[in-house]
DRENTIMI-750614 format. One line per 5 residues: number of its first residue (from 0); their letters; for each residue x, y, z of C-alpha. Coordinates in steps of 0.25 Angstrom, whole numbers, plus 5000, padded with zeros to 4 digits. Example, Ala and Ser with C-alpha at 12.3 -4.5 7.8 and 13.67 -1.06 7.14 Angstrom:
0	AS	5049 4982 5031 ~ 5055 4996 5029
END
This chain:
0	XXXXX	4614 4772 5200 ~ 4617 4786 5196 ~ 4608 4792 5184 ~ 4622 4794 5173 ~ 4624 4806 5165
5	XXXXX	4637 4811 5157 ~ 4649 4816 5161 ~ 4663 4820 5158 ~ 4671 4810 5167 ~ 4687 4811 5167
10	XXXXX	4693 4800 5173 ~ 4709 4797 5178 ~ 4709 4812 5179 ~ 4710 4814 5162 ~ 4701 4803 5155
15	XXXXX	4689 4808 5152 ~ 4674 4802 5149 ~ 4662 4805 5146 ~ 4652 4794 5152 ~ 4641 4792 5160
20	XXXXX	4643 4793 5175 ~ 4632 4796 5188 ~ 4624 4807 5188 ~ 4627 4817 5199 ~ 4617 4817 5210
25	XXXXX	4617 4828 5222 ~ 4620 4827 5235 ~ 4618 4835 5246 ~ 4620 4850 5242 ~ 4624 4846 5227
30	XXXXX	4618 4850 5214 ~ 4617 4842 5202 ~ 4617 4851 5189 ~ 4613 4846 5176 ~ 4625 4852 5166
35	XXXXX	4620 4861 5155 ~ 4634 4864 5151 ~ 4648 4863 5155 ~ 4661 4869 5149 ~ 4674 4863 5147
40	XXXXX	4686 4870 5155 ~ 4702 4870 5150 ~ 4703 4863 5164 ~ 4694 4854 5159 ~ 4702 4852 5146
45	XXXXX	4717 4851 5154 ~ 4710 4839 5162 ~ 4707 4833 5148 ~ 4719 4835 5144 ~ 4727 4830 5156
50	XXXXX	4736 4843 5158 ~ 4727 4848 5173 ~ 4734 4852 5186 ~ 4721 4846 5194 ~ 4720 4832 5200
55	XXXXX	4705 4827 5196 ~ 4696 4817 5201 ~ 4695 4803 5196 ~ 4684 4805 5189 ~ 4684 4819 5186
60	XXXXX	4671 4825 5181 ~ 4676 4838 5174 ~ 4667 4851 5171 ~ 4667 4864 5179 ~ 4660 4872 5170
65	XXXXX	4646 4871 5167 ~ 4631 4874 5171 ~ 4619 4865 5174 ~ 4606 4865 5179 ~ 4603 4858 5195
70	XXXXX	4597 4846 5194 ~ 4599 4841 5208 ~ 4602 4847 5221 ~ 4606 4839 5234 ~ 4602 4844 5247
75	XXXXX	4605 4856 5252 ~ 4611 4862 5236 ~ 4597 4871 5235 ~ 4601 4881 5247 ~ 4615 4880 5246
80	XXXXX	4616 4883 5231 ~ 4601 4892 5229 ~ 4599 4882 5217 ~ 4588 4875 5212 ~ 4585 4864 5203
85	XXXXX	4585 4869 5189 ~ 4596 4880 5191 ~ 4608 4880 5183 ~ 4620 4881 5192 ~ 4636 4880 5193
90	XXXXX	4645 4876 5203 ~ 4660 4883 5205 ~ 4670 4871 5200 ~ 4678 4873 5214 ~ 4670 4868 5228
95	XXXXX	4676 4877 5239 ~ 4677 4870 5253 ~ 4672 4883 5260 ~ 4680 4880 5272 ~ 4697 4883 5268
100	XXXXX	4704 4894 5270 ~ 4701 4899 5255 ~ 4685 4896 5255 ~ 4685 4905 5268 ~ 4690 4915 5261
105	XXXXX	4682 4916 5251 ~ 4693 4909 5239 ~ 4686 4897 5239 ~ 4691 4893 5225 ~ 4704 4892 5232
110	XXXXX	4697 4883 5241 ~ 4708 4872 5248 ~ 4696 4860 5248 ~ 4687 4863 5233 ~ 4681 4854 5228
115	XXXXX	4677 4854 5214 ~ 4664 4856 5206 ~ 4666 4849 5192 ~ 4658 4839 5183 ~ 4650 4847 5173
120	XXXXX	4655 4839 5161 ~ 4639 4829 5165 ~ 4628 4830 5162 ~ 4627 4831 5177 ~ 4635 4840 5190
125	XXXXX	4634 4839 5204 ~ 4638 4852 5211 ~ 4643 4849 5225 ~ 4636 4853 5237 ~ 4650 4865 5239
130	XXXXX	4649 4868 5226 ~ 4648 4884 5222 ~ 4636 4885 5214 ~ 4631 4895 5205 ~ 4616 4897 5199
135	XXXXX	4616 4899 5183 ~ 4605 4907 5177 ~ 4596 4900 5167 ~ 4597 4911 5157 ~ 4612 4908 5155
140	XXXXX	4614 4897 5144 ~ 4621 4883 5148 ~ 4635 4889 5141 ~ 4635 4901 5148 ~ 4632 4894 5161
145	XXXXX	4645 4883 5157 ~ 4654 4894 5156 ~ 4650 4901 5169 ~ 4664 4893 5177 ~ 4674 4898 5166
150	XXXXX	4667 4910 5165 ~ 4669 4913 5181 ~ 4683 4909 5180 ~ 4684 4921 5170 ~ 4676 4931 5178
155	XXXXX	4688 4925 5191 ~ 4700 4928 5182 ~ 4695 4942 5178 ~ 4694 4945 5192 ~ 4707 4942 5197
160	XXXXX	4712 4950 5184 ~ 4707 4963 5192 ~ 4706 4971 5178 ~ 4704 4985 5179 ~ 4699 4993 5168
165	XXXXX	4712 4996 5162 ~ 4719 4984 5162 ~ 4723 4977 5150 ~ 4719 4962 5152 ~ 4724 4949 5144
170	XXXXX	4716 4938 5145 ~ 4725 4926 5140 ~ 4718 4912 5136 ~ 4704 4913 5131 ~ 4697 4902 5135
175	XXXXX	4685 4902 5143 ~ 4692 4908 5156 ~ 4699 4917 5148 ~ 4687 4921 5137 ~ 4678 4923 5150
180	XXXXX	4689 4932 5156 ~ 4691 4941 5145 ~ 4676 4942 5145 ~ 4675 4946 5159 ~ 4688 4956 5158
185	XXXXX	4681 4964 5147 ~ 4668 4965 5158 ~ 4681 4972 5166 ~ 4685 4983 5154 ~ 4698 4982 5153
190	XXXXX	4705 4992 5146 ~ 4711 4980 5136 ~ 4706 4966 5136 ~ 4715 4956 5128 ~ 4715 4941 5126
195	XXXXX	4724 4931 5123 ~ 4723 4917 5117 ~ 4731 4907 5107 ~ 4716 4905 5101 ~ 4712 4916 5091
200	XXXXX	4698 4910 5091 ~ 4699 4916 5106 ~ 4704 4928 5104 ~ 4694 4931 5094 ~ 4683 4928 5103
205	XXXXX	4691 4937 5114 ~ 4691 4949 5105 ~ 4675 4947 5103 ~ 4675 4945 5118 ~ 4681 4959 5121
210	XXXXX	4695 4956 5120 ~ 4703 4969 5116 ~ 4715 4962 5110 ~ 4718 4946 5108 ~ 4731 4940 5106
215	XXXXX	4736 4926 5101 ~ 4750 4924 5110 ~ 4752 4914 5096 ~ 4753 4925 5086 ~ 4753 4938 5097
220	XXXXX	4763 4943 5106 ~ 4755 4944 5117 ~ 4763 4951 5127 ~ 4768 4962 5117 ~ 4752 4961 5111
225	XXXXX	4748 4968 5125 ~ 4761 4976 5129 ~ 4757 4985 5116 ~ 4741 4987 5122 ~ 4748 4992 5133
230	XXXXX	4756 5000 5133 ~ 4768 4991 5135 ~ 4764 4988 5149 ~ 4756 4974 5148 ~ 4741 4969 5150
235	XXXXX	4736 4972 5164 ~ 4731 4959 5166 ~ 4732 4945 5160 ~ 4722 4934 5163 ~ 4727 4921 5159
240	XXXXX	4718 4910 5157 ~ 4724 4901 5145 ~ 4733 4892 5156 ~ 4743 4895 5145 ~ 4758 4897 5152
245	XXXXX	4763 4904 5140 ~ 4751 4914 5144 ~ 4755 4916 5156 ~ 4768 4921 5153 ~ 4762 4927 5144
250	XXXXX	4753 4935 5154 ~ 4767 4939 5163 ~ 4774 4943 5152 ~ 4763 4953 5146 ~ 4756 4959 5159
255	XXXXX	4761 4973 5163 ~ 4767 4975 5175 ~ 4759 4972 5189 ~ 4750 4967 5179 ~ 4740 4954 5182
260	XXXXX	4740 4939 5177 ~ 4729 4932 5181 ~ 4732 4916 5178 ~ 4720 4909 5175 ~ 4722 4896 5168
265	XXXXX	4726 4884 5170 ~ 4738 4881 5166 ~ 4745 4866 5162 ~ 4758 4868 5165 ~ 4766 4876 5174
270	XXXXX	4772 4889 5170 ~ 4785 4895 5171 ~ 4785 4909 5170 ~ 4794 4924 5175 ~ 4788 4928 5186
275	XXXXX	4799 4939 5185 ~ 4789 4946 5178 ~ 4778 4943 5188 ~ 4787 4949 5198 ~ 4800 4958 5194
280	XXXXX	4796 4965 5180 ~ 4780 4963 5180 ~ 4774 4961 5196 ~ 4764 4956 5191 ~ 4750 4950 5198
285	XXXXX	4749 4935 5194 ~ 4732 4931 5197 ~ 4728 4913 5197 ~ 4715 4914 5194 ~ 4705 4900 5196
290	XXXXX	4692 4897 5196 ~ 4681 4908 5199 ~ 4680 4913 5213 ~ 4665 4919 5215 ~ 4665 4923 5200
295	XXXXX	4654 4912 5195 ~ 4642 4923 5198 ~ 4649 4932 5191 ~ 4651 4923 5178 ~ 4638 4920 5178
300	XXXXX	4632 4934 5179 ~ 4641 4938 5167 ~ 4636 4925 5157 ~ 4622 4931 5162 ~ 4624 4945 5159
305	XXXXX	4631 4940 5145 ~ 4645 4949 5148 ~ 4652 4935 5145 ~ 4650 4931 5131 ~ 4648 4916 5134
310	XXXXX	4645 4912 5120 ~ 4660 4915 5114 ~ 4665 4909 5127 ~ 4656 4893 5123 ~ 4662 4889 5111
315	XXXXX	4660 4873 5110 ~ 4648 4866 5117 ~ 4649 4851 5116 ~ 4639 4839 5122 ~ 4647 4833 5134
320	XXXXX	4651 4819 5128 ~ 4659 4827 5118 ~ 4668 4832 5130 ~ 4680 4826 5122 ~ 4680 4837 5110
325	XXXXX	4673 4848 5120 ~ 4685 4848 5127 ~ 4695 4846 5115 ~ 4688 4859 5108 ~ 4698 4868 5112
330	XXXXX	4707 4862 5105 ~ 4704 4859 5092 ~ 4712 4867 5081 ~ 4704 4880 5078 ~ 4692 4880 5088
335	XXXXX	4692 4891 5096 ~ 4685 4886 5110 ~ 4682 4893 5122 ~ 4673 4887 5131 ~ 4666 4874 5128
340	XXXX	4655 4867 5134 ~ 4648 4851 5136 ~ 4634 4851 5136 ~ 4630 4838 5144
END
């Protein structure tokens, strides 16, 4: 019999549990970390909610983002990873097959055969043996190191955006993607940065973060808010990361002309918008952005270097048999929640 530990189990695709189950053991090329702390993604929260586009795994073990320490190593992890035991590690959520037409070129996160790298919400991981791991320095505290994945995300948004320094970018949906996004455009200096959110407790924390301007589209008219900062013309560039539909239009309706919408969230119903205006009046350049492509070195270079303020971004840590209330924080009436974390 399996030594046990926790875990976060969901069950029939949207019944979730914590309860004792096997702990992980490696196989060949595997790794076994010990979780130190793992973050809880809005994907995570759709599951929970039962409003999700993805067919899961019965059971599901959910948890993408996280950091741990190895434990374990099958035969074989040591030379293909560089790791020891004792390092801290993360693994890329998306397994690439390494043999498609995408993984030969190099867009293996568009991989036609991934796999999938989840499971943090334990006391206990196993990263598989095609896993894309990364090492974590020791100096970086276990909530820098579980916002690493979001964090990565951000730095893969920022770069589709292709700001130049006198562009005028929106970030729209302050949550941990977009937080870190902003974060990471004001690294870029663009001539205006401004953020957008229903939340006023996030835009306050925008505003400290290097945001020029912040706008509420409750109480703001937000396309008329930018049309006077420039000009008459329009933001340059509108990242949109709140999988809000109204934001979307939002972003079309207030972008100049041949300006650039990069669509990041993920959204829970379908949209109906004018692509008149993406196409007669604007021409604009519509950007899908997933995932983080190659950008987890760079994440982590920036949480060690301290150009990411990590400790606005962690606003609720919770032990993991409270999962329930950890994931229900957001959305309690006045608390203003960015990124929140299980500690096993």
């Amino acid at each position: 019999m399996n030594e046990k530990m926790m875990a976060v189990v969901v069950h029939a695709g949207d019944e979730f549990a914590c309860e004792a189950v096997g702990r992980p053991i490696a196989g060949p090329g595997e790794i076994v970390l010990k979780i130190e702390a793992a973050g809880i993604c809005a994907a995570d929260r759709k599951i929970y909610s039962k409003n999700h586009p993805w067919q899961l795994p019965d059971p599901y073990f959910p948890g993408h983002e996280y950091v741990g320490r190895v434990v374990e190593m099958g035969e074989g992890a040591a030379e293909r990873t560089g790791l020891a035991l004792g390092d801290r590690a993360i693994a890329e959520i998306l397994i690439p097959c390494r043999r498609c037409w995408f993984c030969h070129r190099g867009l293996y996160t568009h991989c036609d055969n991934p796999g999938v790298c989840v499971g943090s919400w334990a006391e206990y991981m196993r990263i598989p043996a095609g896993a894309i791991v990364h090492q974590v320095p020791d100096d970086l505290l276990p909530e820098q190191g579980a916002i690493i994945e979001p964090l990565a995300c951000s730095v893969h948004a920022v770069n589709l955006a292709r700001i130049q320094l006198a562009d005028v970018v929106v970030v729209s949906g302050l949550g941990a993607i977009g937080m870190g996004a902003l974060q990471v455009a004001r690294l870029k200096t663009p001539r205006t940065l401004v953020g957008l959110d229903v939340d006023d407790g996030l835009l306050e924390i925008a505003a400290r973060l290097g945001a020029d301007y912040v706008f509420n589209p409750m109480r703001h008219d937000v396309p008329a808010e930018l049309r006077a900062l420039t000009e008459g013309r329009g933001p340059d560039i509108y990242i949109e990361a709140s999988g809000s539909v109204a934001s979307l239009r939002t972003g079309l309706e207030a972008l100049r002309k041949a300006g650039r919408l990069v669509v990041f969230g993920v959204y829970g119903q379908e949209a109906t918008l004018d692509f008149n205006l993406v196409s007669e009046f604007k021409e604009l350049e519509i950007v899908g952005g997933h995932v983080s492509p190659n950008t987890y070195p760079l994440a982590i270079e920036y949480l060690a270097k301290e150009l990411i303020d990590w400790q606005a971004m962690v606003t609720h840590t919770f032990p993991l048999a409270q999962f329930e209330e950890a994931i229900n924080v957001k959305s309690q009436p006045g608390v203003t929640s960015i990124k929140t974390l299980l500690i096993p």
